[in-house]
C-alpha positions as CSV (number, residue, x, y, z in Angstrom):
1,X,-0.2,-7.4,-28.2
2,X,3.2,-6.9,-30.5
3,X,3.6,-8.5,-33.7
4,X,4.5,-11.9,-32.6
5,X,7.0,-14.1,-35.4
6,X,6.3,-17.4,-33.7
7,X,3.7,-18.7,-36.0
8,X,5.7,-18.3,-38.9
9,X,9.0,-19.0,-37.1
10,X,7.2,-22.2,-35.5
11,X,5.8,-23.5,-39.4
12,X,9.2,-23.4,-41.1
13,X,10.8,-24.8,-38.1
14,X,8.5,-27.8,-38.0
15,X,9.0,-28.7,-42.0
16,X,12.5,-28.6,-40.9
17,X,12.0,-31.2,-37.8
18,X,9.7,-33.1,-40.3
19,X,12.3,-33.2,-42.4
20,X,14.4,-35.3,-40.1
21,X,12.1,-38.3,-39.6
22,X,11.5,-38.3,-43.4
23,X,12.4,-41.8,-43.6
24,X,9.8,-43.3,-41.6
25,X,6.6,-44.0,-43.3
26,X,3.6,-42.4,-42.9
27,X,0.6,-43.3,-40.4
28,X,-2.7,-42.1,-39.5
29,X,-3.5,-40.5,-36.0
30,X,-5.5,-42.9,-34.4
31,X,-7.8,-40.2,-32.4
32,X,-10.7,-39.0,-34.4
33,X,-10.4,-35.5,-32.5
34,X,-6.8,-35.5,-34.0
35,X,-7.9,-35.4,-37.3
36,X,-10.9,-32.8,-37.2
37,X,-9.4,-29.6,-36.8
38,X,-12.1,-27.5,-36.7
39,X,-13.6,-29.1,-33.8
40,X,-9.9,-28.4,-32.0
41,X,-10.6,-24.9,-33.3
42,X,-13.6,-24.4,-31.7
43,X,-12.2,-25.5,-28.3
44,X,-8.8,-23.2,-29.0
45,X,-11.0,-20.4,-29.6
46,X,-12.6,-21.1,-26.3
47,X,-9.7,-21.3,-24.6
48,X,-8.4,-17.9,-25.7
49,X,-11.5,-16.4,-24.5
50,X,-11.1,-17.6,-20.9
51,X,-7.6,-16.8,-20.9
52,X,-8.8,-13.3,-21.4
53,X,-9.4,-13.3,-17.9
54,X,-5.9,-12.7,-17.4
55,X,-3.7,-9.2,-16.2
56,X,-1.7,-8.2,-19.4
57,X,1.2,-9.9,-18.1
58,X,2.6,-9.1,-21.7
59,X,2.9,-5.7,-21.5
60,X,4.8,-2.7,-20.4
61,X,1.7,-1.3,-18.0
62,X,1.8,-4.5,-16.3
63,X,4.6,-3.9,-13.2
64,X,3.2,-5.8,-10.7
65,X,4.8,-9.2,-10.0
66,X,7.2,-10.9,-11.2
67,X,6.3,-12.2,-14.6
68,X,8.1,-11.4,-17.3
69,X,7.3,-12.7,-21.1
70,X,8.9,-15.1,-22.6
71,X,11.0,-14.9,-25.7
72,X,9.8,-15.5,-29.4
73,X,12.3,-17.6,-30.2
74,X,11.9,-19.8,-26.2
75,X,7.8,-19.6,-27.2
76,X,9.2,-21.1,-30.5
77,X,11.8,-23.8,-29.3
78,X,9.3,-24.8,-26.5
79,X,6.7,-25.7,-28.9
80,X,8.7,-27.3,-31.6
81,X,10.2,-30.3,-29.2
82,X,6.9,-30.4,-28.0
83,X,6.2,-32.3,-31.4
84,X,8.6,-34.7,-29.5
85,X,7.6,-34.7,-26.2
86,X,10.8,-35.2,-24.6
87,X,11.7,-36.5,-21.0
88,X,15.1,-35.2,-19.9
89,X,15.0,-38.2,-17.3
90,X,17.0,-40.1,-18.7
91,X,19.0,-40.4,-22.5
92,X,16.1,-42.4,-24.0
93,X,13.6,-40.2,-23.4
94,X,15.4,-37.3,-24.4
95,X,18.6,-37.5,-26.0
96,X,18.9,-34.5,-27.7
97,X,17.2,-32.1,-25.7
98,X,19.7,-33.5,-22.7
99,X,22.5,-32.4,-24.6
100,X,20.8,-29.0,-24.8
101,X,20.2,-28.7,-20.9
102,X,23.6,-30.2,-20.2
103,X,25.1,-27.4,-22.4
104,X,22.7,-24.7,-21.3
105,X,23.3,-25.3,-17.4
106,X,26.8,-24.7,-18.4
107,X,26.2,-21.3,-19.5
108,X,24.6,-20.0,-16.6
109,X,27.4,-21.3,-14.8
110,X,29.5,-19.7,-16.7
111,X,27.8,-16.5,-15.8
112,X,29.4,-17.0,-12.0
113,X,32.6,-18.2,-13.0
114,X,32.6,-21.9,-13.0
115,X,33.8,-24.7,-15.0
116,X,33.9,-27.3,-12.8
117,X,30.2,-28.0,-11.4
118,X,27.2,-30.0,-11.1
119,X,24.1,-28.5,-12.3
120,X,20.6,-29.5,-14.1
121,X,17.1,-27.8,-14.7
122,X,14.1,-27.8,-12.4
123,X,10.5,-27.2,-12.5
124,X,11.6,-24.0,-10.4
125,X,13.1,-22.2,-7.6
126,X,11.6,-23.8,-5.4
127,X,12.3,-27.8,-6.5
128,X,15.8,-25.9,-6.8
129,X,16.2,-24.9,-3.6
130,X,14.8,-28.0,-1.9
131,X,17.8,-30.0,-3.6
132,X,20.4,-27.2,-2.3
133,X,19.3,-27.7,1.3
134,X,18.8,-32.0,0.4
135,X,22.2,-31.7,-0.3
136,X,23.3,-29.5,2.9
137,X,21.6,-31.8,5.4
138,X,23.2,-35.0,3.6
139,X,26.4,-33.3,4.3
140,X,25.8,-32.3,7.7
141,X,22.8,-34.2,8.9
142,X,21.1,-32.4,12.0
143,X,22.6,-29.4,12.0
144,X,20.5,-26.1,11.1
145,X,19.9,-24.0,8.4
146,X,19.7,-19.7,8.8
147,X,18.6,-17.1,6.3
148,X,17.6,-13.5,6.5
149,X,14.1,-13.2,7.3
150,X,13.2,-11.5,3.7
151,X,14.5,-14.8,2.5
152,X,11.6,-16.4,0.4
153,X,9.6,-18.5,2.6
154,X,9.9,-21.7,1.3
155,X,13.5,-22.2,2.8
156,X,11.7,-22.7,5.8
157,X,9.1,-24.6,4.6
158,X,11.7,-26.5,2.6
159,X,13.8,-27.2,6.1
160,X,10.5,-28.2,7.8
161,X,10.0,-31.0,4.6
162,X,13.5,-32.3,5.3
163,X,13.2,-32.0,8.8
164,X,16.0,-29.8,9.5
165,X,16.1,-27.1,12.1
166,X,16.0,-23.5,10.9
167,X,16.5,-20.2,12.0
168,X,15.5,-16.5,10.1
169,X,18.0,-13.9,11.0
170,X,17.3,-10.3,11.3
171,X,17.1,-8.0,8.1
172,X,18.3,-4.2,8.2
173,X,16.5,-1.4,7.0
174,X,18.0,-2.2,3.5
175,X,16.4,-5.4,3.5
176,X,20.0,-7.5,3.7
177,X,20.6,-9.8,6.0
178,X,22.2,-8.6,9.4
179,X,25.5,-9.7,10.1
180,X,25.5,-9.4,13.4
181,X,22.3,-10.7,13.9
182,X,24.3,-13.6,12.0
183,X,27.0,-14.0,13.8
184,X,25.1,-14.5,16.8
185,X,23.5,-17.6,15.5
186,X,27.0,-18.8,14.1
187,X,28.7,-18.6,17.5
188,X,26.1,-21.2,18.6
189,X,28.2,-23.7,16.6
190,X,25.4,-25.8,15.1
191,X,24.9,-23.7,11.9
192,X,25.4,-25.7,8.6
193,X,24.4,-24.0,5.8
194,X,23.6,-20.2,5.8
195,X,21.0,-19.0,3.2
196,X,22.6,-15.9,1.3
197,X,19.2,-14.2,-1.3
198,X,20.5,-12.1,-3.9
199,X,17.1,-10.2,-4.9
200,X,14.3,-11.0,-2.3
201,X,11.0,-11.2,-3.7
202,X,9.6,-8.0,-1.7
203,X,11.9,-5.4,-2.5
204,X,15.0,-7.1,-5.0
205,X,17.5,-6.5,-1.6
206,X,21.2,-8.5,-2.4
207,X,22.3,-9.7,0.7
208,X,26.1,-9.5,1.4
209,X,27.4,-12.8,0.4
210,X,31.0,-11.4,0.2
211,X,30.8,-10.7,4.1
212,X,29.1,-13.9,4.5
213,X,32.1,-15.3,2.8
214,X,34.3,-13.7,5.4
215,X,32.5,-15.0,8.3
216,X,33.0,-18.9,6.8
217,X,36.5,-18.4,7.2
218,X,36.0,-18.3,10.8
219,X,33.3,-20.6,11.5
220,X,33.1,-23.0,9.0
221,X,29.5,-23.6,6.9
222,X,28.1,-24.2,3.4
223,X,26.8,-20.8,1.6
224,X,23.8,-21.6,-0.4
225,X,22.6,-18.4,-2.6
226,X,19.1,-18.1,-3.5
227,X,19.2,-15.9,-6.9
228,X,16.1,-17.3,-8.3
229,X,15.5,-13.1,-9.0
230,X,18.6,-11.9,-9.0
231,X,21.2,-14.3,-10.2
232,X,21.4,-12.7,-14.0
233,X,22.7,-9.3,-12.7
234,X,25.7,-10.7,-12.5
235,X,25.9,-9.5,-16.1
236,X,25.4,-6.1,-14.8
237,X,27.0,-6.2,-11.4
238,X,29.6,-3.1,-12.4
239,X,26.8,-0.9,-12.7
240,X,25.3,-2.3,-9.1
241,X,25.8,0.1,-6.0
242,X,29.0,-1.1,-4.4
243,X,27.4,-3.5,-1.9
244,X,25.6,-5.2,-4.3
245,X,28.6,-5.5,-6.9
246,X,30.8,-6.9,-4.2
247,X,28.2,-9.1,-3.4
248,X,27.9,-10.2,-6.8
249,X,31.7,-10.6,-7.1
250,X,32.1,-13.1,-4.1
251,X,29.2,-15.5,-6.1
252,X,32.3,-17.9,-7.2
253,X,32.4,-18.6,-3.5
254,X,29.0,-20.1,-2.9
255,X,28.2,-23.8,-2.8
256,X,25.3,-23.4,-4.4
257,X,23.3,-21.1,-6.3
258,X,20.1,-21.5,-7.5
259,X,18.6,-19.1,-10.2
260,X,15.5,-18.8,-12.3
261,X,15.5,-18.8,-16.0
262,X,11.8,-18.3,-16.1
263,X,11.9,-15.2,-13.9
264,X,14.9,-12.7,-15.9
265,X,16.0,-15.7,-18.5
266,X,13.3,-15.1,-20.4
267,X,11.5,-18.7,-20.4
268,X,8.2,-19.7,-20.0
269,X,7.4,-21.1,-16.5
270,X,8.8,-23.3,-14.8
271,X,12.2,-23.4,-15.4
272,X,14.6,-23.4,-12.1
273,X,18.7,-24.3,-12.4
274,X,20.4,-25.4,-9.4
275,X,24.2,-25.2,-9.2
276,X,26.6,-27.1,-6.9
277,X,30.2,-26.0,-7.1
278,X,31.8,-29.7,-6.3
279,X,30.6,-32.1,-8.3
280,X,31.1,-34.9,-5.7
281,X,27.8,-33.8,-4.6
282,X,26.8,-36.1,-7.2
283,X,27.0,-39.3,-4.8
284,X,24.0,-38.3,-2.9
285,X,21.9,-38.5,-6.1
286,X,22.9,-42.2,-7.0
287,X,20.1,-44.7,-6.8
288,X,19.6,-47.9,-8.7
289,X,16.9,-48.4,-11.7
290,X,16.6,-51.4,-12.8
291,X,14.6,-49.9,-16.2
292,X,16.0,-46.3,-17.0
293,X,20.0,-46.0,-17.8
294,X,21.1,-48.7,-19.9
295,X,20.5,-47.0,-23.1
296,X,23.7,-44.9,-23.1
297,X,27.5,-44.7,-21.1
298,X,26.6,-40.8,-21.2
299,X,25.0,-39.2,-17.9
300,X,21.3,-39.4,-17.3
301,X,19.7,-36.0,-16.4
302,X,18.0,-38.5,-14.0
303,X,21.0,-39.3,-12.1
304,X,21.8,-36.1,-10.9
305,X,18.3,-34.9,-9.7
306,X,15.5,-35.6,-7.1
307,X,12.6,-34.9,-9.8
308,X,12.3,-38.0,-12.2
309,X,10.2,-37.1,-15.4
310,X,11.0,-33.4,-16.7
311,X,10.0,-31.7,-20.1
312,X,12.8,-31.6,-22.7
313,X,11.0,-28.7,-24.1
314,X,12.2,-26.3,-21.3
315,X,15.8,-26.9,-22.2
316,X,15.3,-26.9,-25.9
317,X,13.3,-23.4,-25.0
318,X,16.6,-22.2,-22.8
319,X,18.9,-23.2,-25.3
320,X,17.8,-21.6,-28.0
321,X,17.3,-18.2,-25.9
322,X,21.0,-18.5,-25.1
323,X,22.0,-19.7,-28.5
324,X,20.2,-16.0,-29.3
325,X,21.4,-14.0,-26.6
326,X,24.6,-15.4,-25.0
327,X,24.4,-14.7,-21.4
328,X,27.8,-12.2,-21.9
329,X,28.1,-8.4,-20.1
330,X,27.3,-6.2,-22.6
331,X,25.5,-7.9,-24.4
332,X,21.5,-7.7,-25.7
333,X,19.9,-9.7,-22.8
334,X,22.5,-7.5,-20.6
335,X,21.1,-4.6,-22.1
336,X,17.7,-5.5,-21.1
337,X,18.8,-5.8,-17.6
338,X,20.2,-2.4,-17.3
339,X,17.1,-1.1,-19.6
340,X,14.6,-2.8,-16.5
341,X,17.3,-1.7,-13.5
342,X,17.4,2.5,-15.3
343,X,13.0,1.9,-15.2
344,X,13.3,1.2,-11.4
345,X,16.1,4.4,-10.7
346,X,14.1,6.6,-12.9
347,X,10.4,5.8,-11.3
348,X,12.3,6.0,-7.5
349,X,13.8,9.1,-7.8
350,X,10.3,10.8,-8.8
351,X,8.8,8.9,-6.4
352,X,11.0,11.2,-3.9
353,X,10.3,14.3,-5.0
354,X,6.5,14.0,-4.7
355,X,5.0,14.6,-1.3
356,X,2.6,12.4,-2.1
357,X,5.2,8.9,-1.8
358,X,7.5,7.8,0.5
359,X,9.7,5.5,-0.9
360,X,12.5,3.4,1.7
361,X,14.7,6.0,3.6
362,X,17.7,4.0,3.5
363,X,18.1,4.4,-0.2
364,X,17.6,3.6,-3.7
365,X,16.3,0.4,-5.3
366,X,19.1,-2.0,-5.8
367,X,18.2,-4.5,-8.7
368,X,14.4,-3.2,-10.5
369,X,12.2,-3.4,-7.9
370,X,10.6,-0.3,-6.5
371,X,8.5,-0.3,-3.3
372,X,7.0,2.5,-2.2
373,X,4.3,3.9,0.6
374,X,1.7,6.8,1.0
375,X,2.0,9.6,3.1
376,X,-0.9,9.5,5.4
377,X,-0.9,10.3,9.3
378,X,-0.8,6.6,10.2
379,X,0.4,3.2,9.3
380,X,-3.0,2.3,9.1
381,X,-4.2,5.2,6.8
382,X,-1.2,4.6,4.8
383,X,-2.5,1.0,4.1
384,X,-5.6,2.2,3.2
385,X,-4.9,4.4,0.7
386,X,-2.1,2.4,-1.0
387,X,-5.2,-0.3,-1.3
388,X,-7.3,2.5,-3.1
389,X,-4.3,3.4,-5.2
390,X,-3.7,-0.4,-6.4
391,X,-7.5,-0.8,-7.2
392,X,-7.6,3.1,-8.9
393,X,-4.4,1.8,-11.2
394,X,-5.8,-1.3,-12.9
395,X,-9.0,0.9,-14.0
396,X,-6.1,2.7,-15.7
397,X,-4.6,-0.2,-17.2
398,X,-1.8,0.0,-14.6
399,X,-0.9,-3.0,-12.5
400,X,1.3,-2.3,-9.5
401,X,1.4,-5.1,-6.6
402,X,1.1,-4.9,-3.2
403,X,3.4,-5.5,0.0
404,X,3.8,-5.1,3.6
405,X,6.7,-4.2,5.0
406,X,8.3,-3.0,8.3
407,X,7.4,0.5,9.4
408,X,10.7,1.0,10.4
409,X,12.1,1.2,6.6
410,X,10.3,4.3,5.8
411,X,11.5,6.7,9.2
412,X,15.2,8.1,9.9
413,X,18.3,6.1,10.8
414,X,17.8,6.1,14.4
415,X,14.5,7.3,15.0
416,X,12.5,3.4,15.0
417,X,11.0,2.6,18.4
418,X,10.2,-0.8,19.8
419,X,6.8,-0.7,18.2
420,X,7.5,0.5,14.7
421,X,10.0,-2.5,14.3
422,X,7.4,-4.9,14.9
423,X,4.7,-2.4,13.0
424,X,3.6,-3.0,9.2
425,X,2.6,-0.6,6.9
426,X,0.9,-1.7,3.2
427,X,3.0,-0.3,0.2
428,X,2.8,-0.4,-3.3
429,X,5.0,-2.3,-5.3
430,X,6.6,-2.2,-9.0
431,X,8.6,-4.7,-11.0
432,X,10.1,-3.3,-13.4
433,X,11.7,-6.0,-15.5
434,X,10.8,-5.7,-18.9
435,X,13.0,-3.8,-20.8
436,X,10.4,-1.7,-22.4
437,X,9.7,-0.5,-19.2
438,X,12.1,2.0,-19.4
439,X,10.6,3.7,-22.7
440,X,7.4,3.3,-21.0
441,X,7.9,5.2,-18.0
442,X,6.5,8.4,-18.5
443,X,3.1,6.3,-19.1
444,X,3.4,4.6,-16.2
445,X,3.8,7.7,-14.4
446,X,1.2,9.2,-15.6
447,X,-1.3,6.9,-15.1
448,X,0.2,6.4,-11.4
449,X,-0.7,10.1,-10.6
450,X,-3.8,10.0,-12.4
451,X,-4.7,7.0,-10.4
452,X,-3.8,8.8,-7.1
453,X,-5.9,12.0,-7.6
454,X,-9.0,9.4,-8.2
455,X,-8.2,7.4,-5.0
456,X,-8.4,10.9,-3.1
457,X,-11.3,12.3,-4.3
């Protein structure tokens, strides 16, 4: 593991925080277990055995899913307020840590060009996401809701929650949603919200929001973006392939836009935003506590949000990331982007030139997700080997993931047949979002061809 600053960071820190209850007199903790540290020892100690059984999330060889570490100084923040304990639910609980998230919401949205918004934290994308479509079906009760069919699958789980009808639209070979597939479900004249994913989960694809954007002009509908992966590239969007930067250009237009600080932001989980661009949203939130919000004129966190308790240590932990790196182009969290998006070009362009891989025909990746499959004579074979080669990495040290996608992705513009399209094939699949990835690619390579010459002998 690297050097890692938080203990000391974490002790001077706390001296500081002690330092601002100074006046109160002292007490004693009234749990014996409390005061006997070397019995909490023992039971750390434990637990950092068992936690052993873990991938090395951590580090550069792990390139699997999406998990990327935390920052020292969010590791830090996050375990300072716990001293705390505070609840963002309402100003009582947490008055100084909802400052924080107040002013922290307010730089992600800043990232997308708004000033004027209603926003708050979450336990994640997908509490996030469950308010954005909340929201849609208050507005337009009964109506459905459409998204590409590489959407995440909780929007329709999340539709089937709040009973609302919903629909999955085709996908083209890119992995974008297809807008004609989508205009044939808008011509139906029930459609209230479309679903616009910038990043999927399998293969980082940016749907094109600003054609979406296009087609609201002539049929009328909210534009909720999922970019619970991908939202931070707006950073980065002028070195994006021109689809995805004029995607990322029309993101002032959505309605909504979730996005994950605990996938890119650098956070420890969970930590979801969800942004609405009219703040008159706000009336659907309104309820009546007869206990909570009479402790300040200021707004409750609580007020504005479906979930009641949430920890005040994940916005302290945000806020002092940002206070670090400001979410600005050009910047160092910027820089870590690209670093994770020139991993992801890098390992897909040698990925073509060996016989051995077949990464997607139409193209490279277009965020830092690379998905690739085996050559073998059938889909089946295919499958079988990339399995070999995913177990023949980890005894490597190399953790790839794995997905399935359409069989059609990996054969020539044109050249798909009715059975391919609804055919599967296993691939593997590499997230490369740490920026050390980039330094570390030659590694990773190496062990990736290594692991493939022990999987076919």
């Amino acid at each position: 593991m690297p050097n890692d600053p938080v203990p000391d960071l974490l002790v001077r820190a706390t001296e500081v925080l002690e330092g601002e209850f100074g006046s109160l007199p002292d007490f004693d903790a009234a749990s014996d277990t409390a005061r006997n540290p070397e019995a909490m020892a023992r039971v750390l100690d434990t637990v950092a055995h068992r936690l052993g059984n873990n991938y090395p999330y951590f580090h550069p060889l792990y390139a699997g899913q999406m998990l990327k570490p935390p920052h020292p100084v969010a590791r830090a923040a996050y375990a300072l307020a716990m001293v705390l304990n505070p609840n963002n639910h309402a100003r009582d609980g947490g008055r100084a840590s909802s400052e924080m998230e107040i002013e922290a919401v307010a730089h992600i949205a800043g990232m997308f060009g708004w000033t004027e918004f209603l926003g708050h934290l979450t336990s994640g994308g997908t509490q996030a996401n469950l308010e954005a479509l909340w929201v849609a079906g208050q507005l337009a009760p009964g109506r459905r809701i459409v998204g590409s069919e590489q959407a995440h699958y909780t929007h329709q789980r999340i539709s089937s929650v709040l009973k609302l009808e919903y629909a999955s639209i085709a996908a083209d070979r890119r992995g974008r949603m297809d807008m004609e597939a989508l205009e044939s479900e808008l011509r139906k004249g029930d459609v209230s919200t479309v679903v616009v994913t910038l990043g999927t989960t399998a293969i980082g694809a940016v749907d094109p929001l600003d054609q979406v954007v296009a087609l609201r002009r002539r049929y009328g509908f909210r534009i909720h973006v999922d970019a619970a992966y991908g939202g931070y590239f707006r950073l980065i969007s002028d070195a994006l392939d021109s689809p995805a930067r004029a995607a990322y250009a029309a993101l002032d237009q959505a309605d909504s836009i979730v996005v994950d600080p605990h996938k890119h932001g650098l956070q420890p989980y969970g930590c979801g935003s969800i942004l609405f661009r009219d703040p008159a949203v706000g009336r659907f939130y309104k309820h009546d506590s007869p206990y909570t919000y009479f402790t300040s004129k200021e707004l409750h966190l609580g007020e504005i949000s479906l979930e009641c308790s949430r920890a005040g240590a994940t916005a302290v932990a945000l806020w002092a990331t940002q206070q670090l790196l400001p979410l600005t182009p050009g910047g160092e969290f910027a820089q870590g982007l690209a670093c994770g998006r020139a991993a992801a070009l890098e390992l897909d362009r040698r990925l073509r030139l060996d016989p051995r891989f077949e990464p997607l025909t139409a193209g490279a990746p277009e965020l830092d997700i690379v998905v690739w499959k085996l050559n073998a004579a059938s889909p089946e074979q295919s499958s079988h080997l990339a399995h070999k080669v995913f177990l023949a990495c980890a005894t490597v040290d190399l953790h790839l993931a794995l997905v399935q996608l359409p069989v059609a992705w990996f054969e020539p513009a044109g050249a798909g047949t009715a059975e391919s399209a609804q055919e599967y094939v296993t691939c593997l699949r590499s997230v490369l979002m740490k920026p050390e990835h980039e330094a570390w690619l030659d590694r990773i390579w190496e062990k990736l061809i290594a692991a493939c010459a022990k999987a076919e002998g």
